[in-house]
C-alpha positions as CSV (number, residue, x, y, z in Angstrom):
1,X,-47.2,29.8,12.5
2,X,-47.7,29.7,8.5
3,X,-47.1,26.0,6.8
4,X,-44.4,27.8,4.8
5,X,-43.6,26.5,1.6
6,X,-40.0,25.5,2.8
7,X,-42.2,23.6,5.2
8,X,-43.7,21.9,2.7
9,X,-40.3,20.9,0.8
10,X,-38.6,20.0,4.0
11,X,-41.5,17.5,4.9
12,X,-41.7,16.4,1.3
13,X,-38.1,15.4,1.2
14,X,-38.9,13.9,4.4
15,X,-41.8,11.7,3.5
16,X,-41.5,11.6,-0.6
17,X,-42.4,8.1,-2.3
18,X,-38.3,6.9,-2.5
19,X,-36.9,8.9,0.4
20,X,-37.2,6.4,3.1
21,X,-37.6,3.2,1.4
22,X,-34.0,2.5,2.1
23,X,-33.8,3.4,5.5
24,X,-36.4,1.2,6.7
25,X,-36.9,-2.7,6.1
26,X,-40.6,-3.8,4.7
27,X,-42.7,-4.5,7.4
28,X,-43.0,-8.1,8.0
29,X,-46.2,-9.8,8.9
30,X,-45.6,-9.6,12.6
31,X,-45.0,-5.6,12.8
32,X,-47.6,-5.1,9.8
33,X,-49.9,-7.2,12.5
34,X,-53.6,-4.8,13.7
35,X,-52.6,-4.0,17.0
36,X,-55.9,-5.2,19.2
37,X,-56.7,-1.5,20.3
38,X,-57.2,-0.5,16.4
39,X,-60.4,0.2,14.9
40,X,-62.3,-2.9,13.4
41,X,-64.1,-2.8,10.1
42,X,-67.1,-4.7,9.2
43,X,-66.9,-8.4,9.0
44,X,-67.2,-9.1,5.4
45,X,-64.3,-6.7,4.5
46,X,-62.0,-7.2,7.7
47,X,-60.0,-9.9,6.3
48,X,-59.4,-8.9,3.3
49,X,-58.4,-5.1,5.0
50,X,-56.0,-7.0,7.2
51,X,-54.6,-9.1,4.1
52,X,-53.6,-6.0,2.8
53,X,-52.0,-4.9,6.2
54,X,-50.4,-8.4,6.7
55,X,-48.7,-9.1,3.1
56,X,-45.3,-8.4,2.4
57,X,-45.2,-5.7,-0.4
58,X,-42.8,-8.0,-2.1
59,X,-45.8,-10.4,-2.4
60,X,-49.0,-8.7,-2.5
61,X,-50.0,-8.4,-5.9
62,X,-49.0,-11.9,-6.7
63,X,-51.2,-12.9,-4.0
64,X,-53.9,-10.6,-4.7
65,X,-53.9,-11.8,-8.5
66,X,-54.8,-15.2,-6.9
67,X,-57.6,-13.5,-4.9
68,X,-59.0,-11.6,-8.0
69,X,-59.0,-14.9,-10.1
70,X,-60.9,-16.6,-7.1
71,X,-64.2,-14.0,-7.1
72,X,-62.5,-11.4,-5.5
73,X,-64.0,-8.3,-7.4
74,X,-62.7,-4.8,-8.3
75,X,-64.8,-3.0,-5.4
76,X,-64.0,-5.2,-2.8
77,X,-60.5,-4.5,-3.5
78,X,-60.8,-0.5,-3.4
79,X,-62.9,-1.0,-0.3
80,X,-60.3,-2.8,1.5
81,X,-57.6,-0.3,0.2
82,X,-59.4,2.8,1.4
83,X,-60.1,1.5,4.2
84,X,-56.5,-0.1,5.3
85,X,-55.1,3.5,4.2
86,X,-58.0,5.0,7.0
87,X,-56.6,2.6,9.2
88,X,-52.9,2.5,9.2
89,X,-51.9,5.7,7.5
90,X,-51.9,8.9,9.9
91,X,-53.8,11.8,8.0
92,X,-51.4,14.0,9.6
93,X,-49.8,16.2,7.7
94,X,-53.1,16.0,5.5
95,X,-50.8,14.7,2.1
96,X,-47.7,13.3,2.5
97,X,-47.7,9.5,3.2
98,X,-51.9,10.4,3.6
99,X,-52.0,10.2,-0.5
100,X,-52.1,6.4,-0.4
101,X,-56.0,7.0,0.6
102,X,-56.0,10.5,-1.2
103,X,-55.6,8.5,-4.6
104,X,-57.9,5.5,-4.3
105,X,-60.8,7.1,-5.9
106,X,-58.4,8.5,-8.6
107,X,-57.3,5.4,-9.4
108,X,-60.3,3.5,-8.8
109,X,-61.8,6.4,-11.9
110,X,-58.8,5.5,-13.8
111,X,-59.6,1.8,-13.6
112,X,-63.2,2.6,-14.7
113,X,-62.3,4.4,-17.7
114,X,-59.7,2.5,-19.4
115,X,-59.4,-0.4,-22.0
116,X,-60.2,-3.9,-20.5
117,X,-56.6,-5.0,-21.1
118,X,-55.5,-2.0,-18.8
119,X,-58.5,-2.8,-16.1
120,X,-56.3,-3.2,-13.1
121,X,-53.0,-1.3,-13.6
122,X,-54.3,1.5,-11.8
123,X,-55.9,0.1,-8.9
124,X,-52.3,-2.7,-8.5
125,X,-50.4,0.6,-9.1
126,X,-52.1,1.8,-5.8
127,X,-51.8,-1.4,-3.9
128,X,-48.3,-1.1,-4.2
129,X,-48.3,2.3,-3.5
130,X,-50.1,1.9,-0.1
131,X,-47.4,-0.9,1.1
132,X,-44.7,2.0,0.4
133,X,-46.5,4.3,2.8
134,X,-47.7,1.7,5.0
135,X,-44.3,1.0,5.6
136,X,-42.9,4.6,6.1
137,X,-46.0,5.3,8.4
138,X,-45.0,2.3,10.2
139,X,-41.3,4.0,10.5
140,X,-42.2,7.6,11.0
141,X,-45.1,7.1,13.6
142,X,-46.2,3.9,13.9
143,X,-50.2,5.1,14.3
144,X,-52.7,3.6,14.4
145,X,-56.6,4.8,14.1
146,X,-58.0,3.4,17.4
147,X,-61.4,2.4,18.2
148,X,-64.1,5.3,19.0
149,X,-64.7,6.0,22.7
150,X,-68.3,5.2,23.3
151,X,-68.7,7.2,25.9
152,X,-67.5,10.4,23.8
153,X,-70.4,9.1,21.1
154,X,-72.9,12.3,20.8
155,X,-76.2,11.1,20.4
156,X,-77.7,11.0,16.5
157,X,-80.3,14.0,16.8
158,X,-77.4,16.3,18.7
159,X,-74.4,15.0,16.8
160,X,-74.5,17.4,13.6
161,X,-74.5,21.0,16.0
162,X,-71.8,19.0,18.6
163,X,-69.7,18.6,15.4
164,X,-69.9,21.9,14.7
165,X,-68.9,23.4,17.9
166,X,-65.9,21.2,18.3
167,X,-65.0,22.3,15.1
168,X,-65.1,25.9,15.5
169,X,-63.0,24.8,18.9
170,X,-60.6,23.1,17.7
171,X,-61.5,20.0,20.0
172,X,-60.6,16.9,18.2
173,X,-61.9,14.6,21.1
174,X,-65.1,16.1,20.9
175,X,-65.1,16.3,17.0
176,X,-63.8,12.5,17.0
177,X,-67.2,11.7,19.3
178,X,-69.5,14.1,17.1
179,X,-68.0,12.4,14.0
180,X,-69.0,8.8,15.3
181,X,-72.4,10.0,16.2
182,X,-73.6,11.6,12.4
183,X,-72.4,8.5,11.0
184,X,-75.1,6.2,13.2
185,X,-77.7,8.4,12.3
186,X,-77.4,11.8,10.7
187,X,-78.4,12.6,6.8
188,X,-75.8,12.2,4.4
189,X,-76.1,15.5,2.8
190,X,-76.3,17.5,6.5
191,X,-72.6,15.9,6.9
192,X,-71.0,16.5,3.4
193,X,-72.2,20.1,3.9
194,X,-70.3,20.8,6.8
195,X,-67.3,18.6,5.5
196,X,-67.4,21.5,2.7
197,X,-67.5,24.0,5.2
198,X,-64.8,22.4,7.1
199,X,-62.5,21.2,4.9
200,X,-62.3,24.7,2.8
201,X,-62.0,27.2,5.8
202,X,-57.9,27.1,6.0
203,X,-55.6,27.2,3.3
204,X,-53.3,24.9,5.6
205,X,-51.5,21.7,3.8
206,X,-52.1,23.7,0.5
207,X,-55.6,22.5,-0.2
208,X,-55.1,18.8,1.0
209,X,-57.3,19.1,3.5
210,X,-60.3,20.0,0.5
211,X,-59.2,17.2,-1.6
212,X,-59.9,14.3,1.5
213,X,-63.1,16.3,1.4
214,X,-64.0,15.6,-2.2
215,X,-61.9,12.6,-3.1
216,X,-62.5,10.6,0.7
217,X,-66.3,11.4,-0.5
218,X,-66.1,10.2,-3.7
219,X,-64.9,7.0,-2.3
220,X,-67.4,6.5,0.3
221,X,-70.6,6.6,-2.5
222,X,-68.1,4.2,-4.3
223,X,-67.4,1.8,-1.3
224,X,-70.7,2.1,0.6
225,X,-72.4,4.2,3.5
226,X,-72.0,1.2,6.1
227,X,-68.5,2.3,6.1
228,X,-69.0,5.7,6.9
229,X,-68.1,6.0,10.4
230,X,-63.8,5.4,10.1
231,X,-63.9,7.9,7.5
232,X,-66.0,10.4,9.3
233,X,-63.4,10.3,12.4
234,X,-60.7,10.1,9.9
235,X,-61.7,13.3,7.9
236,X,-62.0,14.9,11.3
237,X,-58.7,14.7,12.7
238,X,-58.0,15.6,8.9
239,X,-59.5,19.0,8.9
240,X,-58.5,19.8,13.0
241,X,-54.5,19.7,11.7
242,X,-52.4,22.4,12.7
243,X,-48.9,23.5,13.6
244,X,-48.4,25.4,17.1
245,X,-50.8,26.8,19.1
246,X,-54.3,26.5,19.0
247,X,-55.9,28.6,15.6
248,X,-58.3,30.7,18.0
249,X,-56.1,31.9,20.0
250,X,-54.2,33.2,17.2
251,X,-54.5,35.6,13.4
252,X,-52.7,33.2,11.2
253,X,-52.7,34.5,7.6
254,X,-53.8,31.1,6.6
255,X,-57.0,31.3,8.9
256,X,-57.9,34.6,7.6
257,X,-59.4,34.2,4.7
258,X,-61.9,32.1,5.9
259,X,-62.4,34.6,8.8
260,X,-63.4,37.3,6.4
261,X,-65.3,35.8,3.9
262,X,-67.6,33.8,6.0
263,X,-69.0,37.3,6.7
264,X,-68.2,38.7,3.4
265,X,-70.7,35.8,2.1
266,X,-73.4,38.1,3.0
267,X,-72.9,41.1,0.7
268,X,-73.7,38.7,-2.2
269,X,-76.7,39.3,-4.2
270,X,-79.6,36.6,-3.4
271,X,-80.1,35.6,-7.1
272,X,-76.1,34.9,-6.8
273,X,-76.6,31.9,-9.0
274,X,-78.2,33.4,-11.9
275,X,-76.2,35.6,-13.8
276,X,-74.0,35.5,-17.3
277,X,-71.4,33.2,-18.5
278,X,-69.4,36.2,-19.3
279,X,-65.7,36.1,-21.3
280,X,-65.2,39.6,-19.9
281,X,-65.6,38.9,-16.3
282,X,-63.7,35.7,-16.8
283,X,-60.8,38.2,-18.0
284,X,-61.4,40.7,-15.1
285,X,-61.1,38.4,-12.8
286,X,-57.9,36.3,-13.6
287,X,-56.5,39.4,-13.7
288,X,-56.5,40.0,-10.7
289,X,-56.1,36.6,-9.8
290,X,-52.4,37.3,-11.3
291,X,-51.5,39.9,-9.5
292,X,-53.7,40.8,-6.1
293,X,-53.7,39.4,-2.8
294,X,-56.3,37.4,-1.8
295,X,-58.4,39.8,-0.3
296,X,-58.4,41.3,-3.8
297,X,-59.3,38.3,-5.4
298,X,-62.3,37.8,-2.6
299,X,-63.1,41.2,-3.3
300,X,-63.5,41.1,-6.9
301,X,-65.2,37.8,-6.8
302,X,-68.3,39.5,-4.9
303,X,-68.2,42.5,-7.0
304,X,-69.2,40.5,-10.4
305,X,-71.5,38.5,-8.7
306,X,-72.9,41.5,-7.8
307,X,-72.7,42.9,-11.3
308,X,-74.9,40.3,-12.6
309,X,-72.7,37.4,-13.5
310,X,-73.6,33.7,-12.3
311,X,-70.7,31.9,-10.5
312,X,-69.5,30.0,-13.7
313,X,-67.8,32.9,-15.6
314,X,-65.7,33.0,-12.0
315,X,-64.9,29.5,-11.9
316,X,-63.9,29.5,-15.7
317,X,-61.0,32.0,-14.3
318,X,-60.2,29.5,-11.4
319,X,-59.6,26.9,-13.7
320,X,-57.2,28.9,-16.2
321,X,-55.7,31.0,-13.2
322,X,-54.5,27.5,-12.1
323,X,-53.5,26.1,-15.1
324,X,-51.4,29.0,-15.5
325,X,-49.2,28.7,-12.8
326,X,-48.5,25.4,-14.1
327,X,-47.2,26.6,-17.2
328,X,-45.4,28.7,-15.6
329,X,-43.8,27.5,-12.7
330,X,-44.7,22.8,-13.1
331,X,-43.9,22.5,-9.2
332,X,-46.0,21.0,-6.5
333,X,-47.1,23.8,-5.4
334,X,-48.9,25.1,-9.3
335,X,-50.0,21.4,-9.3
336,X,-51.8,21.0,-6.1
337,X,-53.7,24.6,-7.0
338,X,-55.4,22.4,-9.9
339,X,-56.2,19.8,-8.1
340,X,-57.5,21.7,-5.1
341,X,-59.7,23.9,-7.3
342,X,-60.8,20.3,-9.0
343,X,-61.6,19.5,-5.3
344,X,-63.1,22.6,-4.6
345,X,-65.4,22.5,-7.4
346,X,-66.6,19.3,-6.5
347,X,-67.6,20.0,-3.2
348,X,-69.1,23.0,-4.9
349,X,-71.2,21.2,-7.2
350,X,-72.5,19.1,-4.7
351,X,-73.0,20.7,-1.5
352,X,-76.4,21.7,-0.5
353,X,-76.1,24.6,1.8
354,X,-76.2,28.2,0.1
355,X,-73.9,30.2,2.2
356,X,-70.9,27.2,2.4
357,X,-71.5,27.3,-1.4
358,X,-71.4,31.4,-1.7
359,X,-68.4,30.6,1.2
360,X,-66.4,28.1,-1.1
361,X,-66.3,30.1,-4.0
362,X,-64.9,33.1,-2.3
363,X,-62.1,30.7,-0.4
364,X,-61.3,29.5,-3.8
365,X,-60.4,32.8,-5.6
366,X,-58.7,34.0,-1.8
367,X,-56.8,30.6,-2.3
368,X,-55.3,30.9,-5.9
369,X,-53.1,34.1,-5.0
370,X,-51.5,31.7,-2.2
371,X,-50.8,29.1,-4.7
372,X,-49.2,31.8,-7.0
373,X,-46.7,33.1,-4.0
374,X,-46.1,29.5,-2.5
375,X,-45.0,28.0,-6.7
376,X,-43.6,31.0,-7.3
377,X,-45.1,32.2,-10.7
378,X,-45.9,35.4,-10.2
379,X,-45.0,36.1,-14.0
380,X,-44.6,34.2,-17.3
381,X,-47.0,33.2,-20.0
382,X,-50.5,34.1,-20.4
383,X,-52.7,30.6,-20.4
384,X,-55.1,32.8,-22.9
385,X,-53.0,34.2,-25.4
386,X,-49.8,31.8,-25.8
387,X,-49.8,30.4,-29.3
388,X,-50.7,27.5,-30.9
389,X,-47.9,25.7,-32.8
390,X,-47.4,26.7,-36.3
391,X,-47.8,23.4,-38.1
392,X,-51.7,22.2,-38.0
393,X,-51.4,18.8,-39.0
394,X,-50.0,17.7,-35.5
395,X,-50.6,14.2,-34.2
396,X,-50.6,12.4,-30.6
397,X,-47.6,11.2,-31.3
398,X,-45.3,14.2,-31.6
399,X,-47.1,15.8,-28.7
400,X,-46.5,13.2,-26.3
401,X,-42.8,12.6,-27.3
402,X,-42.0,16.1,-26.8
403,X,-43.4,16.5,-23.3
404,X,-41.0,15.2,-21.5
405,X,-38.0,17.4,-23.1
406,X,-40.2,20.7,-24.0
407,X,-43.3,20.8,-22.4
408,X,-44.0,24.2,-23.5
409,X,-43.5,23.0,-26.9
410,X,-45.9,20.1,-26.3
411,X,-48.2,22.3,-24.8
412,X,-48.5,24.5,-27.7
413,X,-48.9,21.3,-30.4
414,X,-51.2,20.6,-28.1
415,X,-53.5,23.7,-28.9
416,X,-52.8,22.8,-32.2
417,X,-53.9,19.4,-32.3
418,X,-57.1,20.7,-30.5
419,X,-57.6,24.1,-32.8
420,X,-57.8,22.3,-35.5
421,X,-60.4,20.0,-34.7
422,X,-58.1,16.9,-32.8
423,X,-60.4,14.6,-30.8
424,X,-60.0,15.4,-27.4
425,X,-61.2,12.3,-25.8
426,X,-58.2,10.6,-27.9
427,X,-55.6,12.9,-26.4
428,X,-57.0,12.1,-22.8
429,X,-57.2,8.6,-23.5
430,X,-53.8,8.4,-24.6
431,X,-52.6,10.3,-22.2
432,X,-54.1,8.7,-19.0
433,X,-52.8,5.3,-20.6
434,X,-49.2,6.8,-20.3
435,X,-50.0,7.5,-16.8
436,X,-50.9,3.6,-16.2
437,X,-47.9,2.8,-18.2
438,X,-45.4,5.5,-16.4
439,X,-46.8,6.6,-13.6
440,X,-44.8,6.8,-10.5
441,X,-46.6,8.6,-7.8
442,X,-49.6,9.4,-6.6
443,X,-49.5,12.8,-8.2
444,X,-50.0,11.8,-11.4
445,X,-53.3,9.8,-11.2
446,X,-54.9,12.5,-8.8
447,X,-53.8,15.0,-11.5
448,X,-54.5,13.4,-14.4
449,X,-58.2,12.5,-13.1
450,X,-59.1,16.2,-11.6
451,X,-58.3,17.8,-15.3
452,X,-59.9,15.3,-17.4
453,X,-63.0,15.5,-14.9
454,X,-63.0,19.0,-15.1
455,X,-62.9,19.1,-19.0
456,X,-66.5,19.1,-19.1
457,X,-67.1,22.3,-16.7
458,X,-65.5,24.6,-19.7
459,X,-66.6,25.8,-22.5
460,X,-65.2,24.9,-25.8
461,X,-62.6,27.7,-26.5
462,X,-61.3,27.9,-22.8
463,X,-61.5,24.1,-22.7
464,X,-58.6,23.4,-25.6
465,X,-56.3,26.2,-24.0
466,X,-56.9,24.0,-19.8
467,X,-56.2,20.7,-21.6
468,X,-53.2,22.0,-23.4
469,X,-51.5,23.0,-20.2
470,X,-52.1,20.0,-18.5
471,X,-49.3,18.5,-20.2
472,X,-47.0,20.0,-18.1
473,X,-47.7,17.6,-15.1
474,X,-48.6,14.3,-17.6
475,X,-46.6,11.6,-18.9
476,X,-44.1,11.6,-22.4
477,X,-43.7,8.6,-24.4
478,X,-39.8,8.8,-23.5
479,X,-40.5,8.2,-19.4
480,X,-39.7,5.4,-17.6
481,X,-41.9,2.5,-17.7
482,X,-43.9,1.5,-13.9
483,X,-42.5,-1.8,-12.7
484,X,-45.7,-2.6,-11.5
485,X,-47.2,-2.8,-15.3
486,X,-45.4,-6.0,-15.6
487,X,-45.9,-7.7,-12.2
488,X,-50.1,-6.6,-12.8
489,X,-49.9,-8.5,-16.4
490,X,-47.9,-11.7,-14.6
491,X,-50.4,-12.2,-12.3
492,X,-53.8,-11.5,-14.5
């Protein structure tokens, strides 16, 4: 069974950030309470994780205000917040209510980046955020992560190969042992290597399962290794999700690509890495990337490797192929394909192992022509030929006050504004502000951080045309204002 795009809606409707506010009463202290077979974190951050579990939403960043002005400091509140997300929130579906951990490292990048006057907007923006899923967890499932079972625990030096085989099985009991084991003992890079190789090999929960890869990562370098062993188990139970029977005993179509191209992998040149930077191959292959399947797109991938051209000419096409099908279809489908192939990219850049590497980048071009089918924008402008807009002398302001009313209009001031020699920090600036200012869900401060981040990948020409589509998932000037910017300057 396919997680079909009506899936997707149906549990989106389900779990979205207002949908079930109403139906269910904020947890009180009592039901918010750790049950005494939960997990425990380590002692210095354990009160301050179950502060966070205990206060009413109502009340928490008033009383976390008080904290902050008492020595509580930035980190130890993102540590507490990723942590009580790991703790409380079930990553199952991988997404969904899950984002309240998903965007902690996006906002916690936010917070670093911004003006001192706007230091804690984004991380108070997410507090809030996880008491809204805490409390629809709390009504939907009421789980809990519980402690490890020691006797499960695979010993350090045999815990890296047991992690792999209960992958490949599908055996979360044995993958939840495995998990607890690397984290006691087992090199840092060994595990985010086969994270990669894990969280990339289905294109189940449309690339969710990739982004706890990258962003759960991010957040652990940010938070501290000692704290590795919750998110280990967590990201395992992550990557093991599935709907009906078992994936080995089955040919789902979102298995196969992984199937194929961990074999494909080997018809890849050896010197795969050195190559061109090539325009052309960047044309030939978001070509097909508009129109193939993703065995085409796989296909075509290992061909201009083979041809000679190093993997960034490819991932230059990933980049625009998913911008595109934001401008042409701004759904959550087109907008999870950029922040997947942000994700993907990542994990990329920073994984160790030559074949998962050679492996990711074929999953990412197989994945794109799924995103195309599942947001349904299988035609519509061209991210490399649309126009810029006729008048040069365009400012921030008009481009930001027309995104919210014609974002194709915006989009095209946009390439204006950046033709013609506009500052592109000042148009991200501005823009990730609004998103402090406006934001409303998690989506737009995981979206917002994957472009800007991934600004600096491209080069210059194809760089002006990415950020110019990005304003079909920002912020105008004419949205609503957050309530939460006003309750974060009461209390600091």
């Amino acid at each position: 069974m396919r997680f079909t795009r009506r899936d997707f809606l149906e549990l989106s409707a389900f779990s979205g950030a207002g949908s079930l506010l109403g139906l269910f009463p904020s947890a009180t202290a009592e039901e918010a309470r750790v049950k005494q077979e939960a997990v425990r974190f380590r002692p210095e951050i354990e009160p301050l994780v179950r502060f966070l579990e205990e206060t009413s939403r109502e009340r928490l960043l008033e009383e976390m205000g008080a904290k902050i002005k008492s020595g509580t400091t930035c980190q130890d509140v993102i540590t507490a917040l990723f942590l009580a997300g790991i703790r409380n929130i079930q990553p199952r579906p991988v997404g969904f209510n899950f984002h309240a951990v998903l965007v902690v490292n996006s906002a916690y990048k936010a917070s670093l980046n911004s003006r001192d006057s706007d230091r804690w907007l984004p991380v108070f923006w997410a507090l809030d955020h996880f008491k809204a899923r805490q409390v629809q967890d709390f009504g939907q499932s009421d789980w809990t992560m519980e402690p490890v079972k020691e006797p499960t625990v695979i010993a350090t030096d045999k815990s890296a190969a047991a992690f792999e085989a209960a992958m490949n099985d599908w055996d979360l009991e044995k993958a939840d042992g495995a998990a607890a084991g690397m984290a006691r003992g087992t090199g840092t890079q060994r595990i985010f290597d086969l994270l990669c190789r894990y969280g990339t090999r289905d294109y189940r929960y449309i690339g969710h399962k990739a982004i706890y890869v990258a962003n759960g990562w991010r957040t652990l370098q940010t938070i501290g290794w000692q704290h590795a062993e919750p998110v280990l188990r967590s990201l395992a139970y992550a990557l093991l999700a599935y709907q009906g029977e078992v994936p080995t005993t089955r040919d789902a179509t979102v298995d196969r690509p992984g199937k194929v191209n961990l074999q494909r992998v080997k018809e890849i040149r050896e010197s795969w890495l050195s190559g061109t930077r090539d325009p052309a191959v960047t044309q030939d292959l978001l070509a097909t990337l508009r129109s193939g399947t993703w065995d085409d797109a796989s296909r075509k991938a290992v061909e201009l490797l083979n041809r000679g051209s190093g993997p960034l000419a490819l991932w230059d096409a990933f980049f625009l192929a998913s911008s595109e099908l934001l401008m042409r279809s701004a759904n959550i489908f087109s907008l999870h394909a950029c922040t997947t192939i942000n994700a993907l990219h990542y994990a990329w850049l920073h994984c160790s192992d030559d074949e998962t590497r050679r492996f990711m980048l074929l999953q990412t071009a197989s994945f794109l022509p799924f995103f195309r089918e599942d947001a349904e924008a299988k035609a519509g402008v061209e991210i490399d030929r649309f126009e810029p807009w006729a008048e040069t002398d365009v400012g921030l302001d008009s481009i930001f006050s027309d995104l919210t009313s014609d974002p194709q209009k915006a989009s095209r001031k946009a390439l204006a504004f950046l033709q013609s020699g506009g500052d592109a920090r000042a148009f991200t600036d501005t823009a990730q502000r609004l998103v402090y200012l406006k934001g409303d869900d998690a989506h737009d401060y995981k979206f917002s951080a994957a472009v800007f981040e991934d600004l600096q990948f491209l080069p210059p020409g194809t760089r002006d045309r990415f950020l110019a589509a990005s304003v079909f998932a920002l912020k105008g000037t004419s949205a609503a204002d957050s309530q939460i910017v006003a309750r974060t300057r009461a209390v600091l």
